[in-house]
C-alpha positions as a Python dict, from the first residue, in 0.01 Angstrom:
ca = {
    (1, 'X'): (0, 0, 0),
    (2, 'X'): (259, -250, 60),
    (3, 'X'): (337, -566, -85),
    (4, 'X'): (392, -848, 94),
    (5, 'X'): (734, -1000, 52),
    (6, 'X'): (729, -1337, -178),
    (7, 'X'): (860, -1623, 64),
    (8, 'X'): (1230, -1717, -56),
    (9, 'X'): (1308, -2049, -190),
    (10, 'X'): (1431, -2195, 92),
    (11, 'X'): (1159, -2124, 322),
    (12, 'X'): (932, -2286, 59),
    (13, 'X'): (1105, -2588, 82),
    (14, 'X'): (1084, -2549, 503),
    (15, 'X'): (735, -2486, 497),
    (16, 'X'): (616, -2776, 242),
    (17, 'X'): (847, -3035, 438),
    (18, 'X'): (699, -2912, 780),
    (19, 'X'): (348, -2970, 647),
    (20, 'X'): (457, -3285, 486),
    (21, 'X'): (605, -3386, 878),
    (22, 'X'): (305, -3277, 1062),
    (23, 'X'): (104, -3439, 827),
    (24, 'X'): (291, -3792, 857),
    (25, 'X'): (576, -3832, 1125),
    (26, 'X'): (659, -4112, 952),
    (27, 'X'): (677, -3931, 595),
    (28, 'X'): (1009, -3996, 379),
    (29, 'X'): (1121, -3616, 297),
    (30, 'X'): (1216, -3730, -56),
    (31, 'X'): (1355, -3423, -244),
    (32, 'X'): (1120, -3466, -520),
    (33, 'X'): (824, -3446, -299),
    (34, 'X'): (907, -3171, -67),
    (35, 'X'): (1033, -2970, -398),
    (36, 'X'): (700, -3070, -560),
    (37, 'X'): (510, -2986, -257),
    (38, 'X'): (703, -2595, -271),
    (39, 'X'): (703, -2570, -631),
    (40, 'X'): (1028, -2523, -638),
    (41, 'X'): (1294, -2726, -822),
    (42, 'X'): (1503, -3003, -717),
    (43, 'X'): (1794, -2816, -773),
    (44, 'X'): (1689, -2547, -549),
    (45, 'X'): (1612, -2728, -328),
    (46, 'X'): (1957, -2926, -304),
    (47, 'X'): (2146, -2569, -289),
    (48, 'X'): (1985, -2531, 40),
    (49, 'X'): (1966, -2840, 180),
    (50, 'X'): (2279, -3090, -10),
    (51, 'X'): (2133, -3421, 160),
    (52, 'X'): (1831, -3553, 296),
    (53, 'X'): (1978, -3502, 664),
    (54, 'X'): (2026, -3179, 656),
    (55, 'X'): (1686, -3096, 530),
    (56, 'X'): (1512, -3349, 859),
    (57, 'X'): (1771, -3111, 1027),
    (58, 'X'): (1617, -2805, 952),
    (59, 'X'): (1247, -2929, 960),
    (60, 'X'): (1310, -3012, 1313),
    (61, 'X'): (1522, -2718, 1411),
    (62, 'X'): (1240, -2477, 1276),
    (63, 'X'): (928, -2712, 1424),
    (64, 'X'): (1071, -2703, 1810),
    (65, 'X'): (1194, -2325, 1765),
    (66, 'X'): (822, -2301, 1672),
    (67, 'X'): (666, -2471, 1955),
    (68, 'X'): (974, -2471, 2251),
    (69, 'X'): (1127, -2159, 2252),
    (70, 'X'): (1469, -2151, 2451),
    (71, 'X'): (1426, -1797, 2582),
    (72, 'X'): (1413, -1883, 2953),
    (73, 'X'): (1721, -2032, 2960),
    (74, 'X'): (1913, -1674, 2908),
    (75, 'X'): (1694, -1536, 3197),
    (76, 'X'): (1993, -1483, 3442),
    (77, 'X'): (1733, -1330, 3715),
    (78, 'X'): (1617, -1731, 3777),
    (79, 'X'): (1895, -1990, 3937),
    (80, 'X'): (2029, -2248, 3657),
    (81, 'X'): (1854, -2499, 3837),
    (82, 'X'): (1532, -2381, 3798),
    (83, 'X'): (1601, -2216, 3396),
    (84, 'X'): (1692, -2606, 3286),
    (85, 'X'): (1394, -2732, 3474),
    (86, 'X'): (1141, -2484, 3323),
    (87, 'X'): (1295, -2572, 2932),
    (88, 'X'): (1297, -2890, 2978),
    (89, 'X'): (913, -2901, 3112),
    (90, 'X'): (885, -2738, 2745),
    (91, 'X'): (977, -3016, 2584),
    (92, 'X'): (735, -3234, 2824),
    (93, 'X'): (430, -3019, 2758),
    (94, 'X'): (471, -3105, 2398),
    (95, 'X'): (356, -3474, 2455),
    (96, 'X'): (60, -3339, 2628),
    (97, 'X'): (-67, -3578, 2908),
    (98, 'X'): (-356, -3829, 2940),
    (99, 'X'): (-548, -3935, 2580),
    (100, 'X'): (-292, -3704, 2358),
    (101, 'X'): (14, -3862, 2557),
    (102, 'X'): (-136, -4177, 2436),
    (103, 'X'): (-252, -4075, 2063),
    (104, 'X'): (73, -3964, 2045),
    (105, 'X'): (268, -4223, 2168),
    (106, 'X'): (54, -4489, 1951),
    (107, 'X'): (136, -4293, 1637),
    (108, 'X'): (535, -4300, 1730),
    (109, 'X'): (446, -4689, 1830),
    (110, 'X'): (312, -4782, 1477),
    (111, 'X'): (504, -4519, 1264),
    (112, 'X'): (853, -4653, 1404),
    (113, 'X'): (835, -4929, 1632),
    (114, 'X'): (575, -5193, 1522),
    (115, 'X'): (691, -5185, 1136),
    (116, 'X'): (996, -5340, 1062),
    (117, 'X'): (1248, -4997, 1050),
    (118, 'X'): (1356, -4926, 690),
    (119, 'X'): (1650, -4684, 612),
    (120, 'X'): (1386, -4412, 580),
    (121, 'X'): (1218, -4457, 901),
    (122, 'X'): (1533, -4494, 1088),
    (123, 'X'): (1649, -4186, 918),
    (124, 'X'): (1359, -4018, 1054),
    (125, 'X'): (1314, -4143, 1400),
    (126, 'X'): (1762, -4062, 1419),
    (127, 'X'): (1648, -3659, 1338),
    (128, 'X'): (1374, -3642, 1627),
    (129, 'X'): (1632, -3739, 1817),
    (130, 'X'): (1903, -3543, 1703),
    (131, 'X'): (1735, -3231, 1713),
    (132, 'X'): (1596, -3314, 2079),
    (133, 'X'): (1938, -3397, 2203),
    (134, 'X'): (2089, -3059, 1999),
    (135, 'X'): (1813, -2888, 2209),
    (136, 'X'): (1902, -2978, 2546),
    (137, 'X'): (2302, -2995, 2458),
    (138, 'X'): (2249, -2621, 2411),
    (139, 'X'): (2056, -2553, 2712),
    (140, 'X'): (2350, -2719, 2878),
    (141, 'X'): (2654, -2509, 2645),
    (142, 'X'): (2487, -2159, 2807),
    (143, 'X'): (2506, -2300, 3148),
    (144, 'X'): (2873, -2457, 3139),
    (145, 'X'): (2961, -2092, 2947),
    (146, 'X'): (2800, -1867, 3285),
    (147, 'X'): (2984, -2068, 3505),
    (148, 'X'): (2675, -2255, 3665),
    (149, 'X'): (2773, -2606, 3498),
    (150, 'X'): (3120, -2756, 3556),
    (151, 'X'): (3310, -2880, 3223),
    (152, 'X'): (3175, -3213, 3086),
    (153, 'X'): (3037, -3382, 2832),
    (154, 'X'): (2725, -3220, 2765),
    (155, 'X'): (2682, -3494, 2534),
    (156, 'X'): (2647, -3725, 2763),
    (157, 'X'): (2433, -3526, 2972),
    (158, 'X'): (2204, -3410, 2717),
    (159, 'X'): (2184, -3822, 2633),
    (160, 'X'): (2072, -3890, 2985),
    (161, 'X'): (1830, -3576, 3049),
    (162, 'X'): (1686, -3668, 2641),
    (163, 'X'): (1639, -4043, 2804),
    (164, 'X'): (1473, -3901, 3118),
    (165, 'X'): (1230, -3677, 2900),
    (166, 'X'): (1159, -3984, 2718),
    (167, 'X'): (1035, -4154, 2995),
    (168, 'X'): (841, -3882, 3167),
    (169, 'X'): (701, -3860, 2818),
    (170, 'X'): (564, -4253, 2831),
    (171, 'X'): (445, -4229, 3208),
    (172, 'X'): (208, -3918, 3113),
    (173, 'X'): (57, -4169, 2880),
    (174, 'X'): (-7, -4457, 3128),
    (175, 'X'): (-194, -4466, 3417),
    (176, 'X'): (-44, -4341, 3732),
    (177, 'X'): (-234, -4402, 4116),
    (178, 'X'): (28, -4093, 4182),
    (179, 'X'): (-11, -3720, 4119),
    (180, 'X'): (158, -3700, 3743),
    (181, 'X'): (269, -3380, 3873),
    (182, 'X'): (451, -3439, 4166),
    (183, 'X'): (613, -3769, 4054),
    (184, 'X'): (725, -3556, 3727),
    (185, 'X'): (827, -3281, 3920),
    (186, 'X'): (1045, -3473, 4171),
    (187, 'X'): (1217, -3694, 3887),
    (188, 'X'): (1333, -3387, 3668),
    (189, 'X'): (1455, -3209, 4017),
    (190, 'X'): (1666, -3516, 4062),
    (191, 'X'): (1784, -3543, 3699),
    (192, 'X'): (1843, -3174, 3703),
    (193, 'X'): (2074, -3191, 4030),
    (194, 'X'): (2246, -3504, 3907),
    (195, 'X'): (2380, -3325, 3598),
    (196, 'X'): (2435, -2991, 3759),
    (197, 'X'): (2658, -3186, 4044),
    (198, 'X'): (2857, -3426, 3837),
    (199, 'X'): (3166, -3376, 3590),
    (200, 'X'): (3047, -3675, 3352),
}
């Protein structure tokens, strides 16, 4: 019979603060609550994760490894083109379409933009991002590094894709007279060719 191997400290600590983020998008990750949560202490929890940022950091890093996985964009048998296109589509498919577009945009709505932003919402709204824009920066590194991306920014292009996700991301939740699908597909082909063809 085999045991099961005890969770370490530091996945404790992950696994309380994701269930404390899924729970609440807008939920402060204090370090006595997400320690309290893993019953572990506040000290170990600070040897793993020294400030507040680094612990959003992780949350996110670990929730979109969960739900986006990157493998496609090693898949050298595909064109670049079509690799970026297919990851970032990932990231769409996460805001769903139609009423969970919406329920999901109305909770982002009235968890960070309706309220007046306080340090802690900021600081949580600035780590979605962050980790969205590390995403796609990567995505971008491993095609600048096989040759099928001139040098840049990638930055800068990550920025612009992140802001053209974002957008797809609210039309999915309005109404459209157009097929979602071939307006979507025909924006992200555009983005896609802009920042494969352009040295910014």
């Amino acid at each position: 019979m085999t045991r099961e191997r005890e969770p370490s400290s530091r996945d404790k600590v992950l696994q309380a603060a994701m269930a404390m983020f899924g729970e609440d998008l807008g939920a402060r990750l204090s370090v006595r609550a997400v320690a309290a949560r893993a019953g572990v202490s506040t000290g170990s929890l600070r040897y793993h994760f020294p400030t507040q940022r680094a612990l959003q950091d992780a949350v996110l890093a670990g929730i979109y490894d969960v739900v986006a996985p990157d493998d496609r964009i090693h898949d050298r048998s595909a064109p670049a083109r079509d690799r970026l296109i297919d990851c970032l589509r990932q990231v769409l498919a996460l805001a769903g379409a139609g009423a969970q577009a919406r329920a999901g945009w109305s909770e982002i709505f009235k968890t960070y933009i309706e309220p007046e932003p306080t340090d802690e919402s900021r600081a949580a709204y600035l780590a979605i991002e962050r980790e969205a824009q590390r995403r796609v920066e990567y995505w971008l590194t491993v095609l600048r590094d096989e040759g099928a991306l001139a040098d840049g920014d990638n930055g800068r292009r990550a920025r612009f894709l992140v802001t053209v996700l974002n957008g797809l991301s609210i039309a999915r939740a309005l109404p459209s007279e157009e097929s979602l699908l071939a307006t979507e597909t025909e924006t992200l082909h555009a983005a896609v060719d802009h920042v494969l063809n352009s040295r910014f």
